[in-house]
Each structure stands twice: as C-alpha cells, then as structure tokens.
PyMOL CGO cylinders between C-alpha atoms (Angstrom):
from pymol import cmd
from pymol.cgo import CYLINDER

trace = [
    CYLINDER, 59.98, 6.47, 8.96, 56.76, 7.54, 6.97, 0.3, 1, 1, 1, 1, 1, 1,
    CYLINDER, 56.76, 7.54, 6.97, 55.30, 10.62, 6.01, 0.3, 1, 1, 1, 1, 1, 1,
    CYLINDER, 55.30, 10.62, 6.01, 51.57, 10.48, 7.11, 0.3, 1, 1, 1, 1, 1, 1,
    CYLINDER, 51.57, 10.48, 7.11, 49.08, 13.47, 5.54, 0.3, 1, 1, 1, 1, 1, 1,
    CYLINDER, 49.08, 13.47, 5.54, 47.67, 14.42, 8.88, 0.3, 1, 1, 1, 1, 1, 1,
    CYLINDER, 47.67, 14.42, 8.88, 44.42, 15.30, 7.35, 0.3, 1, 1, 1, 1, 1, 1,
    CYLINDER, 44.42, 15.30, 7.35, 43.64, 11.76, 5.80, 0.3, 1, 1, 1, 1, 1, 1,
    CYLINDER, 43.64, 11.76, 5.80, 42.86, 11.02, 9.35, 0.3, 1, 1, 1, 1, 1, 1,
    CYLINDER, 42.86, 11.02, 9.35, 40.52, 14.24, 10.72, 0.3, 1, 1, 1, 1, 1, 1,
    CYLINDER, 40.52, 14.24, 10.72, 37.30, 13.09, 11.51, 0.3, 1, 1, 1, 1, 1, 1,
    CYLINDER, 37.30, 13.09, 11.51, 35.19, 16.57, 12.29, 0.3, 1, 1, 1, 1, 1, 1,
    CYLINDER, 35.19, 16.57, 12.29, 31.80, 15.95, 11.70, 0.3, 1, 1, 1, 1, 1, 1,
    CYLINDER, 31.80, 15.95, 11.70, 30.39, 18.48, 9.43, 0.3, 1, 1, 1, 1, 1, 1,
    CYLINDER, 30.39, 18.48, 9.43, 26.10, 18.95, 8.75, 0.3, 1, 1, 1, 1, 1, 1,
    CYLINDER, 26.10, 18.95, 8.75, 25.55, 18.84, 5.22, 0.3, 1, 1, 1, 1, 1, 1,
    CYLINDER, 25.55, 18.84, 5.22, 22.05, 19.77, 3.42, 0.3, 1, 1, 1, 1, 1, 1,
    CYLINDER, 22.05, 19.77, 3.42, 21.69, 17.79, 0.48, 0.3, 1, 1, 1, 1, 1, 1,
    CYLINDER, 21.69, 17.79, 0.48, 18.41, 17.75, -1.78, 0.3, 1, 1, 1, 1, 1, 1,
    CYLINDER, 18.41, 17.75, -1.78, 17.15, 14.40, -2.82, 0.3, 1, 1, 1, 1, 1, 1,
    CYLINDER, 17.15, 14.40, -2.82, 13.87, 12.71, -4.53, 0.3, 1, 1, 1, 1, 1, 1,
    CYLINDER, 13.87, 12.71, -4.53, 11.00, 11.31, -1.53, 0.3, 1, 1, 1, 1, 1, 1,
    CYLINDER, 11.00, 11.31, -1.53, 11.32, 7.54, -3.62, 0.3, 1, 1, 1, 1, 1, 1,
    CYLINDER, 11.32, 7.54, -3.62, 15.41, 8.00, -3.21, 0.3, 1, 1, 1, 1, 1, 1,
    CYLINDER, 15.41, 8.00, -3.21, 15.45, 9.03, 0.50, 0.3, 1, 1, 1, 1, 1, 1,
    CYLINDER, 15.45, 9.03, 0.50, 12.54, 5.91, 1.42, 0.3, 1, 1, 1, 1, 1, 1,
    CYLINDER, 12.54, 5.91, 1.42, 15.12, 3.63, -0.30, 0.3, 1, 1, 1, 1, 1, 1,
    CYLINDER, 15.12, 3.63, -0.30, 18.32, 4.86, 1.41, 0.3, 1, 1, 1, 1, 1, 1,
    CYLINDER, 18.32, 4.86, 1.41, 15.86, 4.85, 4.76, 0.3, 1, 1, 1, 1, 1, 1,
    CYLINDER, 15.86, 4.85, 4.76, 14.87, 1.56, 4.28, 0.3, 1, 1, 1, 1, 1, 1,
    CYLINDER, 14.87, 1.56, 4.28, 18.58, 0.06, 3.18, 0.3, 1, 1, 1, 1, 1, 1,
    CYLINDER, 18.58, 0.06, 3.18, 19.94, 2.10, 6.34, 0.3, 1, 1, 1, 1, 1, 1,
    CYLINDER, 19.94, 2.10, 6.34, 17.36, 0.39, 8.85, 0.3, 1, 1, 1, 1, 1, 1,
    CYLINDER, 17.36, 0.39, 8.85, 18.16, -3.13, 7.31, 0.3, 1, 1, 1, 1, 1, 1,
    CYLINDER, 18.16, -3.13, 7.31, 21.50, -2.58, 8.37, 0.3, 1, 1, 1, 1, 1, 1,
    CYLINDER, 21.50, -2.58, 8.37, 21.17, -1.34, 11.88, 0.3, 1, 1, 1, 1, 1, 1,
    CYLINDER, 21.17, -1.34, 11.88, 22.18, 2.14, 10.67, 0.3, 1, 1, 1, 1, 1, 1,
    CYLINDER, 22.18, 2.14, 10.67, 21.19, 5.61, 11.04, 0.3, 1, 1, 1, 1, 1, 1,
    CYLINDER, 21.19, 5.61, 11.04, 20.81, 7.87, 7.94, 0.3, 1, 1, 1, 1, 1, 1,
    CYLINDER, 20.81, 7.87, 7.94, 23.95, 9.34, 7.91, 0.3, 1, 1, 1, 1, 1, 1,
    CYLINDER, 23.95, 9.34, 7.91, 25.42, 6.60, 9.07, 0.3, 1, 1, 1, 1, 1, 1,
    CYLINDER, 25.42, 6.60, 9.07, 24.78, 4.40, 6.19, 0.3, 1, 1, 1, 1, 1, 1,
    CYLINDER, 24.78, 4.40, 6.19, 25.67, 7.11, 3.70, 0.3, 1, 1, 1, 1, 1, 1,
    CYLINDER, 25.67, 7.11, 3.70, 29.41, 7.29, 4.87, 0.3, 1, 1, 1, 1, 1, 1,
    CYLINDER, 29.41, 7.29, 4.87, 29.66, 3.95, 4.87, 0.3, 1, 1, 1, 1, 1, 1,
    CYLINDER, 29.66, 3.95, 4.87, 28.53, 3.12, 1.50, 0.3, 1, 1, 1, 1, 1, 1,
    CYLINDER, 28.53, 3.12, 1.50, 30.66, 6.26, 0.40, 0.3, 1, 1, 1, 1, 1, 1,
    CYLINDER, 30.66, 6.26, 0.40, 33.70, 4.77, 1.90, 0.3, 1, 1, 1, 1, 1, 1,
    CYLINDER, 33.70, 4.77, 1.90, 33.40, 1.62, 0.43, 0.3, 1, 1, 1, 1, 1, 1,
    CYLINDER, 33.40, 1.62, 0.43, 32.55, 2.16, -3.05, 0.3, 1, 1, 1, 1, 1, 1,
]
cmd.load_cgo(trace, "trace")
C-alpha cells in the first residue's frame, strides 16, 4: 500500500479575477481558439504542463 494526498486529486472549480494587458489577453485568445479551447481552458492546460 500507498499513501495518496487526497487533495492532489480535488478538482473544485474555483472563478478567479485576474488583471491582464488587452495585447496579452488577444494572444492567449487567439492561441486558445487555435487549439479548440476555451479561455480558461487553455490556461490550465498550459499551467499544467509547463
């Protein structure tokens, strides 16, 4: 047997306001729509794999 940290694995969603420049937000738009992604979506994803 393992010990597992139960909260490694707790998924809540959470809203988060975050301030960013217009030119930052068009580029993360555009990057997010080249990949099929929402927004958010692409955020998380680049956070979890950089």
């Amino acid at each position: 047997m393992i010990n597992v940290d139960p909260d490694i694995f707790d998924d809540k969603v959470e809203r988060v306001n975050i301030t960013l420049p217009k030119r930052i937000l068009a580029r993360i738009d555009a990057k997010a729509k080249a990949a099929g992604e929402s927004r958010s979506g692409y955020i998380a994803h680049m956070a979890l794999i950089n």
